[in-house]
PAMIDO-774166 format. One record per residue (C-alpha): residue in one letter; chain; z, y negated, x. Coordinates in nm, 2 decimals. Example, Ala and Ser with C-alpha at 12.3 -4.5 7.8 and 13.67 -1.06 7.14 Angstrom:
<recs>
<A, A, <0.78, 0.45, 1.23>>
<S, A, <0.71, 0.11, 1.37>>
</recs>
This chain:
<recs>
<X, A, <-6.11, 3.55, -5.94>>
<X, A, <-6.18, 3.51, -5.60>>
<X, A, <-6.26, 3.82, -5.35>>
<X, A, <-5.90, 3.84, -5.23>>
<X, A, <-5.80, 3.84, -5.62>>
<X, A, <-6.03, 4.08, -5.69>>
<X, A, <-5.92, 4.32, -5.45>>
<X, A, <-5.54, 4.21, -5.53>>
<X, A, <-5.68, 4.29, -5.94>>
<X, A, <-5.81, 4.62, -5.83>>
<X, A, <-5.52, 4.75, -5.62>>
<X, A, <-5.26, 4.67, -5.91>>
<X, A, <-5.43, 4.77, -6.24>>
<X, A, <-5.61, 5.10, -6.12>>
<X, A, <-5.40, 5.37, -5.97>>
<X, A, <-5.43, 5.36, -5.58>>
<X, A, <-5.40, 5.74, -5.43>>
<X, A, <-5.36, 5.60, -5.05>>
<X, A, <-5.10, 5.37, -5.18>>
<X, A, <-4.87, 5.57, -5.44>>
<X, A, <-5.00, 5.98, -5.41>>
<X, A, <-5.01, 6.20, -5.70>>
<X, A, <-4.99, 5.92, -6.00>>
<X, A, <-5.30, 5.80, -5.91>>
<X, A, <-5.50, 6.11, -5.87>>
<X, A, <-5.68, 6.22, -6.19>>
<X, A, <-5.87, 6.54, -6.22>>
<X, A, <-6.21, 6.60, -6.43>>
<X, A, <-6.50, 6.38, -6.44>>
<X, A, <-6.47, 6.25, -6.76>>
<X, A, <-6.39, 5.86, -6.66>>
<X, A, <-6.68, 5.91, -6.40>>
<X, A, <-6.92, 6.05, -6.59>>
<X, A, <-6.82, 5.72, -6.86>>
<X, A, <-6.87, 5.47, -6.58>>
<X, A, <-7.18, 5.65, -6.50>>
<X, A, <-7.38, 5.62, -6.84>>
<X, A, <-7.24, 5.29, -6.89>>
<X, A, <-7.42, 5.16, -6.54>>
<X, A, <-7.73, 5.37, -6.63>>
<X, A, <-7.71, 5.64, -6.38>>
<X, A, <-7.72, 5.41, -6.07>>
<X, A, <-7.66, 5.77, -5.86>>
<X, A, <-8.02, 5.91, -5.94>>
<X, A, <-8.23, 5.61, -5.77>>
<X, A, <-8.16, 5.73, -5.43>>
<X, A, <-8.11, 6.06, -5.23>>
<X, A, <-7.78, 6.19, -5.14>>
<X, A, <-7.61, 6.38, -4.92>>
<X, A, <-7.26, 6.52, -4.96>>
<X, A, <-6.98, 6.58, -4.74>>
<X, A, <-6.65, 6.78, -4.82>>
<X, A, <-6.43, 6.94, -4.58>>
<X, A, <-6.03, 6.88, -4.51>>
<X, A, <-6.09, 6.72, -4.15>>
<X, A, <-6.40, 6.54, -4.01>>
<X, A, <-6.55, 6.37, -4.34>>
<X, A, <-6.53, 6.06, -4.21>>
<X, A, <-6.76, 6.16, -3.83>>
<X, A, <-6.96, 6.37, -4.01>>
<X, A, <-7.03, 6.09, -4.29>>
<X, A, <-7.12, 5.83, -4.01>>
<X, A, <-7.27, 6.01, -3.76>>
<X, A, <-7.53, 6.16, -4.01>>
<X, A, <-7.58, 5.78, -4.16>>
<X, A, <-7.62, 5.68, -3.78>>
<X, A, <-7.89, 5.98, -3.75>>
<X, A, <-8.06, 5.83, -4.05>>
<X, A, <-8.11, 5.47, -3.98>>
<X, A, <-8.19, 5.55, -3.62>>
<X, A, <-8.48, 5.74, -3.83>>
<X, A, <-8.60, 5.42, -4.02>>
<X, A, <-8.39, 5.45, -4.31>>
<X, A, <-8.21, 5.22, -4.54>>
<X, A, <-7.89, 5.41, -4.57>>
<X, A, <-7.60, 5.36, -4.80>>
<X, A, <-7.24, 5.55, -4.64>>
<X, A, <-6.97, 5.58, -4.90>>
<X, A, <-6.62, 5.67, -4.75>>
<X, A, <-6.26, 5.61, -4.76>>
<X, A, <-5.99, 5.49, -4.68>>
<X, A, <-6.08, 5.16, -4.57>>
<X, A, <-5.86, 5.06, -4.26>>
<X, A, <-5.85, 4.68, -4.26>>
<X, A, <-6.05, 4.59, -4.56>>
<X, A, <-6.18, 4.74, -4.89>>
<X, A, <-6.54, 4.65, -4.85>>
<X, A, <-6.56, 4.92, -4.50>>
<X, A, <-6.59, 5.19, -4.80>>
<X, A, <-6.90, 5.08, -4.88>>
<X, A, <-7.15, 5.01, -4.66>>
<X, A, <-7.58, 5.03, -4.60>>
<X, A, <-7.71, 5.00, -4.25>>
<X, A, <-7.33, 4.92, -4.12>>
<X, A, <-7.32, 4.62, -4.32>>
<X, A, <-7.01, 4.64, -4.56>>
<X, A, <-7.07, 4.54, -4.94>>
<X, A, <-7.08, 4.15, -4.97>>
<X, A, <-6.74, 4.02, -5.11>>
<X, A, <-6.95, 3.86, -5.41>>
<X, A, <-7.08, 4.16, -5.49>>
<X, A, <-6.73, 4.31, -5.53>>
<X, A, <-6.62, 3.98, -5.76>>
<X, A, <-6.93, 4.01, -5.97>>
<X, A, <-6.90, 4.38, -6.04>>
<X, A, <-6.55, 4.34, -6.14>>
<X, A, <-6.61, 4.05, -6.37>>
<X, A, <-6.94, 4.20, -6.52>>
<X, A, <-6.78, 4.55, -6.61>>
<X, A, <-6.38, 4.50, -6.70>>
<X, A, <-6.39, 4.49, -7.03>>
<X, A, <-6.59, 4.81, -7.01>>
<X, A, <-6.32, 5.00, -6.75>>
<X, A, <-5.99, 4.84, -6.86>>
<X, A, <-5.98, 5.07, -7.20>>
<X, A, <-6.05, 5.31, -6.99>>
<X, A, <-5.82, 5.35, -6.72>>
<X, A, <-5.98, 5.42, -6.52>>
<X, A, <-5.84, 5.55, -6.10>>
<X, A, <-5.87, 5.31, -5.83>>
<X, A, <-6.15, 5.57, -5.67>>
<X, A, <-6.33, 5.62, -5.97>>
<X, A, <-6.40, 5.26, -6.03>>
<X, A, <-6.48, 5.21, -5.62>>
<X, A, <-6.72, 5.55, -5.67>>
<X, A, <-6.96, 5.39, -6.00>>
<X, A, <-6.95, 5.07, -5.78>>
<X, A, <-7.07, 5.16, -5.47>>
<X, A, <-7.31, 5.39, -5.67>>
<X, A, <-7.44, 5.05, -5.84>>
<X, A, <-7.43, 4.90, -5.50>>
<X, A, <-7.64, 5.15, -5.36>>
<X, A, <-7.91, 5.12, -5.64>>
<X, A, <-7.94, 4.75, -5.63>>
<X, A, <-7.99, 4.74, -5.30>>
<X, A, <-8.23, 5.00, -5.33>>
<X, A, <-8.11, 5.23, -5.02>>
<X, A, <-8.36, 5.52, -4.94>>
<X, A, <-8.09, 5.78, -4.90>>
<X, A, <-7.68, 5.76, -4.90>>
<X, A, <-7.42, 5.97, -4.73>>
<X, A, <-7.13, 6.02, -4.96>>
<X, A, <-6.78, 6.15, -4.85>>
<X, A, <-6.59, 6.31, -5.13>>
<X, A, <-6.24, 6.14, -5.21>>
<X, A, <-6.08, 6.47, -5.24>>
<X, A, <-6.13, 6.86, -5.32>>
<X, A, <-6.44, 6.86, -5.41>>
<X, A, <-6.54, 7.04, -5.77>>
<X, A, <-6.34, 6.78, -5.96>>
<X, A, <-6.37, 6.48, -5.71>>
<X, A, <-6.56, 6.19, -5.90>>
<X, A, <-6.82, 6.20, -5.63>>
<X, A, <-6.97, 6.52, -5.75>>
<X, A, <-7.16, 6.36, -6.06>>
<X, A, <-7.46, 6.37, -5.80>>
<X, A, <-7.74, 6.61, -5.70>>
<X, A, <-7.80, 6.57, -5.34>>
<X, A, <-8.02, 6.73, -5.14>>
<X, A, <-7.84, 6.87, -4.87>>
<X, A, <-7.41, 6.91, -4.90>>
<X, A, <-7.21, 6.98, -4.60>>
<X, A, <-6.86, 7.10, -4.60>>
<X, A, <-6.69, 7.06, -4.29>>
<X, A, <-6.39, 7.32, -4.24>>
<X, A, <-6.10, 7.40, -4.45>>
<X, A, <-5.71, 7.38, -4.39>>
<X, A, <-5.37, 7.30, -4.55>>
<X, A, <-5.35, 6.97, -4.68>>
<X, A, <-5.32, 6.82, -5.05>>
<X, A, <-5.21, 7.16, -5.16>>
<X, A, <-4.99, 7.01, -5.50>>
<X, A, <-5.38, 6.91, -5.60>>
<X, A, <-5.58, 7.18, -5.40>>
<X, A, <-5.39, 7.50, -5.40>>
<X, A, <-5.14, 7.68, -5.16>>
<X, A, <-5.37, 7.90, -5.03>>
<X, A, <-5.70, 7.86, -4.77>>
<X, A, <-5.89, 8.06, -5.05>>
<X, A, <-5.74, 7.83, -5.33>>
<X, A, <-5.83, 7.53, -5.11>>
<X, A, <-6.20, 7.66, -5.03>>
<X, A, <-6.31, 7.70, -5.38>>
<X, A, <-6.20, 7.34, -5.47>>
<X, A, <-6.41, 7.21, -5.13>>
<X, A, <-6.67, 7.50, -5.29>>
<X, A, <-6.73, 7.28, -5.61>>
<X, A, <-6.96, 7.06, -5.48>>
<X, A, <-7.23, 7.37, -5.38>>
<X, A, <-7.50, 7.28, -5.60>>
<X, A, <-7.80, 7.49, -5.75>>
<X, A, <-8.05, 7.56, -5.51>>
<X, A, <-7.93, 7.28, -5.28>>
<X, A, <-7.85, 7.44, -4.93>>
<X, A, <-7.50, 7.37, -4.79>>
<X, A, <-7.39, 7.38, -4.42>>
<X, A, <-7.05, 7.53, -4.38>>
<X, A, <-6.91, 7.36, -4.01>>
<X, A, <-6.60, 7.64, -3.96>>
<X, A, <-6.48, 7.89, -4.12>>
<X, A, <-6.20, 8.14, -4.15>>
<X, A, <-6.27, 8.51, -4.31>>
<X, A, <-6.09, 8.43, -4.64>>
<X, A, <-6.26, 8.10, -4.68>>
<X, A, <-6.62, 8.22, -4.58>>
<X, A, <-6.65, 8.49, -4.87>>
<X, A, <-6.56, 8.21, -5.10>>
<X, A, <-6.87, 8.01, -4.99>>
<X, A, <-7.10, 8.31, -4.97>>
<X, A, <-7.00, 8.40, -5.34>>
<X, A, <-7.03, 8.02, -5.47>>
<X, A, <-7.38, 7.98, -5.26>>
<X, A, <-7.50, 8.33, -5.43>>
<X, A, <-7.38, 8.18, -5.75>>
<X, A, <-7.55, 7.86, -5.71>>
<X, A, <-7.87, 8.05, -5.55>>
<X, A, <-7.89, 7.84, -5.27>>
<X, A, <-7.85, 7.86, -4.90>>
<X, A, <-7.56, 7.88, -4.68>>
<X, A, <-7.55, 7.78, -4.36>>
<X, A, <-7.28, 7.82, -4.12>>
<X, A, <-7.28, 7.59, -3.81>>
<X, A, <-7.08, 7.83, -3.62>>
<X, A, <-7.33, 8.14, -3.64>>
<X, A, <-7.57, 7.98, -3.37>>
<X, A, <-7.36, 7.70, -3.20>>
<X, A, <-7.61, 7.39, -3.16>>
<X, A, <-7.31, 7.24, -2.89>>
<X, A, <-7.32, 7.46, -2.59>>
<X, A, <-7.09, 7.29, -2.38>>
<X, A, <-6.91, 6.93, -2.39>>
<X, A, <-6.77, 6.68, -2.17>>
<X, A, <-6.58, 6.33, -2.16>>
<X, A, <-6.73, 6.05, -2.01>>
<X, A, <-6.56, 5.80, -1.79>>
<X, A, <-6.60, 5.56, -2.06>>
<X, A, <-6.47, 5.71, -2.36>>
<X, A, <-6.71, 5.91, -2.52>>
<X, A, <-6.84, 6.28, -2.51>>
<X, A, <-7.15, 6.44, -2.34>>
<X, A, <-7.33, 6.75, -2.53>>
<X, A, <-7.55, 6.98, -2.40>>
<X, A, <-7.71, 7.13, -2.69>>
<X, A, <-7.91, 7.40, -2.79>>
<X, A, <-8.21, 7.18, -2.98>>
<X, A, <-8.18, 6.86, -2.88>>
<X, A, <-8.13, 6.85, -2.46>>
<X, A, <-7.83, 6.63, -2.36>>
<X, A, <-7.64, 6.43, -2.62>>
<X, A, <-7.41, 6.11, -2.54>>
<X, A, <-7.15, 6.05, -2.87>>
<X, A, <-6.98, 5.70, -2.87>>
<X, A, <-6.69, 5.93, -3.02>>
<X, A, <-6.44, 6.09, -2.75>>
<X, A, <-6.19, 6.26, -2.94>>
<X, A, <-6.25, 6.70, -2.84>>
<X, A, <-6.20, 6.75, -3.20>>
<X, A, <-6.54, 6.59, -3.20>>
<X, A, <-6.69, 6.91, -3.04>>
<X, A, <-6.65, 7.08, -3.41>>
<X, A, <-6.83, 6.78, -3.59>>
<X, A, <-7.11, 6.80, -3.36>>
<X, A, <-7.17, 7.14, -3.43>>
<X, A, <-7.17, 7.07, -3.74>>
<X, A, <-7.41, 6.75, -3.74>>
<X, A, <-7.68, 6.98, -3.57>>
<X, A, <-7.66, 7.22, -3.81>>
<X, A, <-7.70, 6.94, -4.09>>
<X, A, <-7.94, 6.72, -3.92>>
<X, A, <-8.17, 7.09, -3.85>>
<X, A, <-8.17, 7.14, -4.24>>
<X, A, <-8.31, 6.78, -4.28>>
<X, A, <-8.57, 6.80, -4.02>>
<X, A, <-8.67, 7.15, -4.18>>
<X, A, <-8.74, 6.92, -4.51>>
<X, A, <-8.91, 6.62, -4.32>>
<X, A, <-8.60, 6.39, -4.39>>
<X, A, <-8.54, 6.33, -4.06>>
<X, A, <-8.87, 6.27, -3.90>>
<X, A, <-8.83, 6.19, -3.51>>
<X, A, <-8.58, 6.46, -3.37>>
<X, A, <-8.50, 6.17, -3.10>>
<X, A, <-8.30, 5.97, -3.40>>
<X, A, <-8.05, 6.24, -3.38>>
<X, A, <-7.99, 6.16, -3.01>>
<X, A, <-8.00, 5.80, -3.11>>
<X, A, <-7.74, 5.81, -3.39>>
<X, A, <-7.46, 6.01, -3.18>>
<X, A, <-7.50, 5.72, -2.87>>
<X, A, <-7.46, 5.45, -3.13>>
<X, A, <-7.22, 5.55, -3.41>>
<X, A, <-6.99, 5.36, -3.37>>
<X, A, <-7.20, 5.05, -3.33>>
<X, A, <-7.45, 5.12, -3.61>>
<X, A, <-7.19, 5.21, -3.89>>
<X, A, <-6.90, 5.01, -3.78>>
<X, A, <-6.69, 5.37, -3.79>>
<X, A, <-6.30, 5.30, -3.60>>
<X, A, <-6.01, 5.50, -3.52>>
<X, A, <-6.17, 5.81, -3.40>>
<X, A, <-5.98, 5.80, -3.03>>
<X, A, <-6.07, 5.44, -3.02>>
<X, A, <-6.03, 5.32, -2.72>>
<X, A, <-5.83, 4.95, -2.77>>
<X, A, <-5.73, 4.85, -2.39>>
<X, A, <-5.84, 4.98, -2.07>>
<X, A, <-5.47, 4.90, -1.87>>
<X, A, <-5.26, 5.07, -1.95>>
<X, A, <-5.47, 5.28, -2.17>>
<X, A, <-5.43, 5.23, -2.55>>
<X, A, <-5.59, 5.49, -2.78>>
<X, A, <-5.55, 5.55, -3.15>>
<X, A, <-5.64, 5.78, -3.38>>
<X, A, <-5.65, 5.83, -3.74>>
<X, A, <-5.59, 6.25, -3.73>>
<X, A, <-5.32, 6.30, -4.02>>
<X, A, <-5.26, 6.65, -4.09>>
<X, A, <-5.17, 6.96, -3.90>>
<X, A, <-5.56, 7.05, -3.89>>
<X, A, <-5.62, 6.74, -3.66>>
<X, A, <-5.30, 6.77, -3.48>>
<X, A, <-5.39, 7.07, -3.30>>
<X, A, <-5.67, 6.90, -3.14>>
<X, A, <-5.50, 6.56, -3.09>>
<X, A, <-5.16, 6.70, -2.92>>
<X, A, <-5.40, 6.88, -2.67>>
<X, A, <-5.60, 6.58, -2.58>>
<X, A, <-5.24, 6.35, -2.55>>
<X, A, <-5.06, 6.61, -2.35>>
<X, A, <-5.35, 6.63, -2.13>>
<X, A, <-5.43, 6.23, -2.05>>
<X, A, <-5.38, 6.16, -1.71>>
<X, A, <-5.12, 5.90, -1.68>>
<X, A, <-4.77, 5.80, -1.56>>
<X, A, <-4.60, 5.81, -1.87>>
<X, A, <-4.71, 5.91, -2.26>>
<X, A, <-4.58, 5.63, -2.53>>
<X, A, <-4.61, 5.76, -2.85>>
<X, A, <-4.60, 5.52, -3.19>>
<X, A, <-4.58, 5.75, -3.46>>
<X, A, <-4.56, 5.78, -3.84>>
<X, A, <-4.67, 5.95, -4.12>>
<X, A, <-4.72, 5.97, -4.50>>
<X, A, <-4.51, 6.21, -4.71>>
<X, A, <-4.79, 6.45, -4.83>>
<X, A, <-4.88, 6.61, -4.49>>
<X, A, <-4.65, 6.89, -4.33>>
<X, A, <-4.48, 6.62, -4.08>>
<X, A, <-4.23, 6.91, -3.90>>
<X, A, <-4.55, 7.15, -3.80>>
<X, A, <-4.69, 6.81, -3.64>>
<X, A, <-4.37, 6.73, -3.48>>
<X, A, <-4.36, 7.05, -3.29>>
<X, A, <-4.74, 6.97, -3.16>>
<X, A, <-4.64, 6.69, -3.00>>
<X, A, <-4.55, 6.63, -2.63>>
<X, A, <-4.21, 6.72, -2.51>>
<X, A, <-4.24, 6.44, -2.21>>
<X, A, <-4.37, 6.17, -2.48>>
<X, A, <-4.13, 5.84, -2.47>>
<X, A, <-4.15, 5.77, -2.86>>
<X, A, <-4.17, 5.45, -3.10>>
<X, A, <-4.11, 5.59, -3.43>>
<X, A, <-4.21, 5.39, -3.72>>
<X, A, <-4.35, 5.42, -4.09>>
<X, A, <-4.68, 5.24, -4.22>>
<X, A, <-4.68, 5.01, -4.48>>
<X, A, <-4.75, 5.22, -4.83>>
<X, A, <-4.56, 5.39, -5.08>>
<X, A, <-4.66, 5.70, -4.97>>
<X, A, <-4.51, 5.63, -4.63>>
<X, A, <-4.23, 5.90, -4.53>>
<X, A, <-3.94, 5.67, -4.38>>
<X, A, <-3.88, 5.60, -4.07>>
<X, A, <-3.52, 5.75, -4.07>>
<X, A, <-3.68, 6.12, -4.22>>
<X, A, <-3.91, 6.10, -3.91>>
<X, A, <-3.60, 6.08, -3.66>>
<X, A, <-3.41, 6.31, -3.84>>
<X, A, <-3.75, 6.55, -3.79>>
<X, A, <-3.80, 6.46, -3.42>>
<X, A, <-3.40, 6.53, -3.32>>
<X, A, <-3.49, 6.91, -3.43>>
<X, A, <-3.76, 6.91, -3.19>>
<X, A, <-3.56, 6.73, -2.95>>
<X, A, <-3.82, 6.48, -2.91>>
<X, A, <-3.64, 6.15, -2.81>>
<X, A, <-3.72, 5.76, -2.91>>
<X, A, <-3.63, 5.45, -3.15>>
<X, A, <-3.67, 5.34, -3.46>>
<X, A, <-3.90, 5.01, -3.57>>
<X, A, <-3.90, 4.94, -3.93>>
<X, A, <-4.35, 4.83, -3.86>>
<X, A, <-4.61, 4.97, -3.67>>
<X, A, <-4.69, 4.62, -3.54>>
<X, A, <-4.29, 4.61, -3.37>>
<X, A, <-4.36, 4.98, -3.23>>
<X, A, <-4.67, 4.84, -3.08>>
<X, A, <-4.52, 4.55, -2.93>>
<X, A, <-4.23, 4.72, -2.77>>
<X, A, <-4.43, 4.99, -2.63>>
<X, A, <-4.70, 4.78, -2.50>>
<X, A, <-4.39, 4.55, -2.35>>
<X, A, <-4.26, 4.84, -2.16>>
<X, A, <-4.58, 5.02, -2.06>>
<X, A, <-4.71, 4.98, -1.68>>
<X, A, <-5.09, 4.96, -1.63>>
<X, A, <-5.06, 5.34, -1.53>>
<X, A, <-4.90, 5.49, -1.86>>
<X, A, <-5.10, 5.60, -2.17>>
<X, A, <-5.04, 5.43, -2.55>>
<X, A, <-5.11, 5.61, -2.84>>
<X, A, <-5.08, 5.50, -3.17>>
<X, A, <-5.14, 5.75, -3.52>>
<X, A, <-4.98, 5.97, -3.71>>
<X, A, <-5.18, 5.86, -4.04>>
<X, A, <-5.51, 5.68, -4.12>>
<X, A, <-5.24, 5.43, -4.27>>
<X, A, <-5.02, 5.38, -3.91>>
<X, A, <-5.36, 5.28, -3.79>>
<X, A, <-5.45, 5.05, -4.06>>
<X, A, <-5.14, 4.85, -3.98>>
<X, A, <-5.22, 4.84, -3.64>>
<X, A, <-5.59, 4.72, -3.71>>
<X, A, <-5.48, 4.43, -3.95>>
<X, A, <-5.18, 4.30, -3.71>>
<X, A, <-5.39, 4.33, -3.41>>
<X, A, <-5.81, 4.31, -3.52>>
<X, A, <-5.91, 4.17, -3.17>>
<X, A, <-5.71, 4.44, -2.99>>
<X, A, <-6.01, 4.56, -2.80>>
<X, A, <-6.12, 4.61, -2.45>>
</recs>
């Protein structure tokens, strides 16, 4: 098989959670643990760290891989989804995993995995785990899939976990409640290995204090002593920081939601200066300015044309929303076109009623079985009386609002990590 076959192989014979939801997700570490042994333990030639949370994974994860290589590391950054292609999940130094590399593993290991059955994230966890050791990376970030105590990321031992914050979203896997939620995120506190906690509410902090006195390790919570002391945008897209430790910070990344993840960054990148990981404190100032450029990270209020202004965004959940619908509603521009769609795990009316009531909107549905239908979403928007048409892709929506758009109006595009996707892959040299 060629790469594209490959990836075609993968997609259709291992259950896909971003394409079909709940089928695909499989609790319990059994399959990992399998693929684990069976690749000799790729996980234990290389350090770790471990990120958890229900909203900022994905900055977190890059930022602190950023921080790392701007430190002289060789650094491994495990994350998903992947927005245009598979091999963005797995990564070292920026550079994505070769496509012979993906061939070869799959050829060299089937007729291991295929009695096993194993999920599509299971089998992409033991390979960028074997990845990572053959390429003998110093140190590796590694975003969990989901949850957390039974995600099939938590085989390691790392030496620092973070988890980022905690709110509604996957609760048919997770739980109903914040608490329920918190001690699945909780899972991947280890013994004696200190976490950082980014935010917390008072029924989710008591669940981390009792699972780090458990563990006997130390908690850290980011928002006790703020490392971000105040934040502003820059002309050109990205944030300025000025910080408690580290003097003034530029962030390539210029969504305000960012403000939480750098809080949260400090506190992690502190605990790894504390144990001589990080060894120049100026990397951390290096790995905000260049994220972007050193981990190839997109669709964190990427700017994608200058005039009019085109921004999108990969928030998906009513978490994210409340930062997003404040930044949109506050863009200064004529007029606010707004392509939207979303998948039909997340709580798509508490979104609706976020969004701007002056927004002229495109309303469309990204391409995966987990999409909720573009007709659901009008029928959600009329009870919000939130007026636009219908377009069956995200690529039509795009087209039509970018048709209609003076150079003084504002384009945003999200909804879903998946609305962007299809924006990324229909239009890859979309950029200013």
């Amino acid at each position: 098989m060629n790469y594209k076959e490959t990836v075609q192989y993968l997609f259709n014979s291992t259950p896909v959670f971003e394409k079909v939801g709940a089928p695909a997700y499989k609790a319990g570490l059994y399959n990992s643990l399998a693929l684990d042994q069976h690749l000799d333990h790729p996980h234990t030639r290389f350090l770790t760290i471990h990120i958890a949370g229900t909203n900022g994974k994905g900055s977190c994860s890059h930022t602190l891989a950023a921080i790392l290589q701007a430190d002289g590391y060789k650094v491994g950054l495990y994350t998903s989804p992947h927005l245009v292609d598979f091999r963005e999940r797995i990564r070292i130094n920026g550079k994505p995993v070769s496509e012979k590399y993906v061939v070869d593993f799959v050829e060299q290991n089937r007729s291991f995995f295929e009695p096993l059955h194993p999920s599509f994230f299971e089998l992409t966890t033991a390979m960028a785990f074997k990845y990572f050791a053959d390429q003998k990376v110093d140190i590796a970030v590694i975003e969990v899939g989901l949850g957390g105590r039974l995600d099939c990321t938590n085989i390691i031992t790392p030496i620092l976990s973070v988890i980022t914050n905690i709110s509604f979203d996957h609760t048919q896997f997770l739980g109903n409640t914040l608490t329920e939620i918190a001690g699945e995120k909780a899972g991947i506190i280890k013994n004696g290995i200190p976490v950082v906690i980014g935010e917390t509410v008072p029924e989710t902090r008591i669940v981390f204090e009792s699972k780090a006195q458990e563990m006997q390790t130390q908690d850290v919570y980011a928002e006790d002593i703020p490392a971000v002391l105040s934040s502003k945008a820059c002309p050109d897209g990205g944030r300025i920081y000025e910080t408690r430790y580290f003097g003034e910070i530029k962030s390539e990344l210029g969504g305000i939601y960012q403000d939480r993840n750098a809080n949260t960054i400090l506190a992690a990148a502190i605990q790894l200066i504390n144990r001589n990981i990080i060894r120049n404190p100026d990397s951390v100032v290096k790995g905000f300015a260049s994220v972007c450029e050193m981990t190839g990270l997109r669709g964190r209020w990427e700017i994608l044309k200058k005039s009019p202004l085109v921004i999108c965004d990969t928030g998906h959940n009513v978490g994210g929303w409340q930062y997003l619908s404040k930044q949109i509603k506050t863009q200064d521009c004529k007029h606010r076109r707004i392509v939207f769609g979303m998948v039909n795990d997340k709580d798509i009316s508490t979104v609706m009623g976020m969004l701007p009531k002056d927004g002229i909107y495109y309303w469309t549905q990204p391409s995966c079985k987990r999409a909720f239908p573009v007709e659901k979403v009008v029928e959600t928007a009329k009870k919000y009386q939130l007026q636009g048409r219908v377009f069956p892709t995200v690529a039509e929506a795009y087209r039509k609002a970018m048709e209609e758009a003076g150079k003084e109006d504002f384009i945003f595009i999200g909804g879903s990590s998946y609305v962007v996707a299809d924006l990324l892959k229909e239009f890859p040299s979309d950029k200013a």
